[in-house]
N, C-alpha and C positions, 0 to 999 in steps of 0.2 A: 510794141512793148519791149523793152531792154531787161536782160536778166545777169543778175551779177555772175550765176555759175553757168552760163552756156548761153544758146538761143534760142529763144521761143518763136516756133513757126507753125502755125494753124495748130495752136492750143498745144504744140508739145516741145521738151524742152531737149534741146540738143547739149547733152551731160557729157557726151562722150567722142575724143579730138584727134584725129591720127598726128603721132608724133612725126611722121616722115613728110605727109604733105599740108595740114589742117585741117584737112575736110573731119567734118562733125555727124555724130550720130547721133540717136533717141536710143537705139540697144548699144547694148557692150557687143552682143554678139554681132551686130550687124558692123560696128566697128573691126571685130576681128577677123570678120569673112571679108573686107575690104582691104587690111591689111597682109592679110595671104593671098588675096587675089593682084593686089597691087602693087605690094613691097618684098617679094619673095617667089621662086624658082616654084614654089608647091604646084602641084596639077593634082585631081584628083581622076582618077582612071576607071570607066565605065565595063566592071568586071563581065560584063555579056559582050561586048563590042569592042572595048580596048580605045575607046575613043576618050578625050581628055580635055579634062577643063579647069579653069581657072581657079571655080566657085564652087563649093560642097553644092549648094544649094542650084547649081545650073546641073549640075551632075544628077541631083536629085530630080529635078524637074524631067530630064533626059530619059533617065531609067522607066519614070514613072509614066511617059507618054510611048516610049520604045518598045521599051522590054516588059509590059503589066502580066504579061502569063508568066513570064519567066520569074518574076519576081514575086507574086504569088508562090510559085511552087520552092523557088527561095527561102522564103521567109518562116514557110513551112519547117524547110530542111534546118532553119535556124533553129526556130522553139522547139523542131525534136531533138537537136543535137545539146542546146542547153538543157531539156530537160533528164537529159539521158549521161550526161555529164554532172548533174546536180546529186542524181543517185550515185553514181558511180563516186565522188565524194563522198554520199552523206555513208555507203557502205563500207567505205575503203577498198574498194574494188581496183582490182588492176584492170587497166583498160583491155588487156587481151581476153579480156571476157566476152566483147564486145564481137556481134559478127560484122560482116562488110562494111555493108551498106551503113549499119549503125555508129561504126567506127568513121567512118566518109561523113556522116550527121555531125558528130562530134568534134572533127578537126576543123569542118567548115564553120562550126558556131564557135570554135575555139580562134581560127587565124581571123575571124568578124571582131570578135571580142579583143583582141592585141591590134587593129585597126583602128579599133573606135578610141583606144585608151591612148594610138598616138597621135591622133589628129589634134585632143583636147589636151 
């Protein structure tokens, strides 16, 4: 079956075209993790191990099969540091209010959060 805006393969329509080599996708996103992993210098860096890849999504797989305790207790330390940072906002609170550990919550949901905003 021939499609005027892309390719249809096993019922789905390939919308989306790397400008560098042609290859086609069905997501934008899956277009744009192929385009940093294929047409650009990016690595993403596996913060437990320091080990590096291509792919958000091979980095992702890695962590989650490697490191599941550690990331667990991660993800934890994230949504206490956002939530402890949401107050710290809504109060007007200056962060030296904040003890250690709590402040340690805080910077690592803070440098998570300027990670995520430069990847996208």
């Amino acid at each position: 079956m021939e499609m005027e805006h892309g390719i249809k393969k096993q019922g789905l329509t390939k919308n989306f075209k790397c400008l560098e080599c042609e290859k086609e996708y069905v997501k934008s996103r899956d277009l744009q993790e192929h385009t940093i992993a294929e047409h650009t210098d990016i690595t993403f860096r596996c913060e437990f191990c320091n080990q590096e890849f291509k792919r958000r999504s091979t980095l992702e797989r890695h962590i989650n099969k490697r490191h599941y305790q550690l990331t667990f207790k991660y993800d934890e330390r994230l949504k206490e540091g956002k939530s402890l940072l949401k107050h710290i906002n809504a109060e007007n609170l200056p962060m030296d209010v904040l003890q250690e550990e709590d402040l340690k919550a805080v910077m690592l949901y803070m440098e998570y959060r300027d990670k995520m905003k430069n990847i996208y």
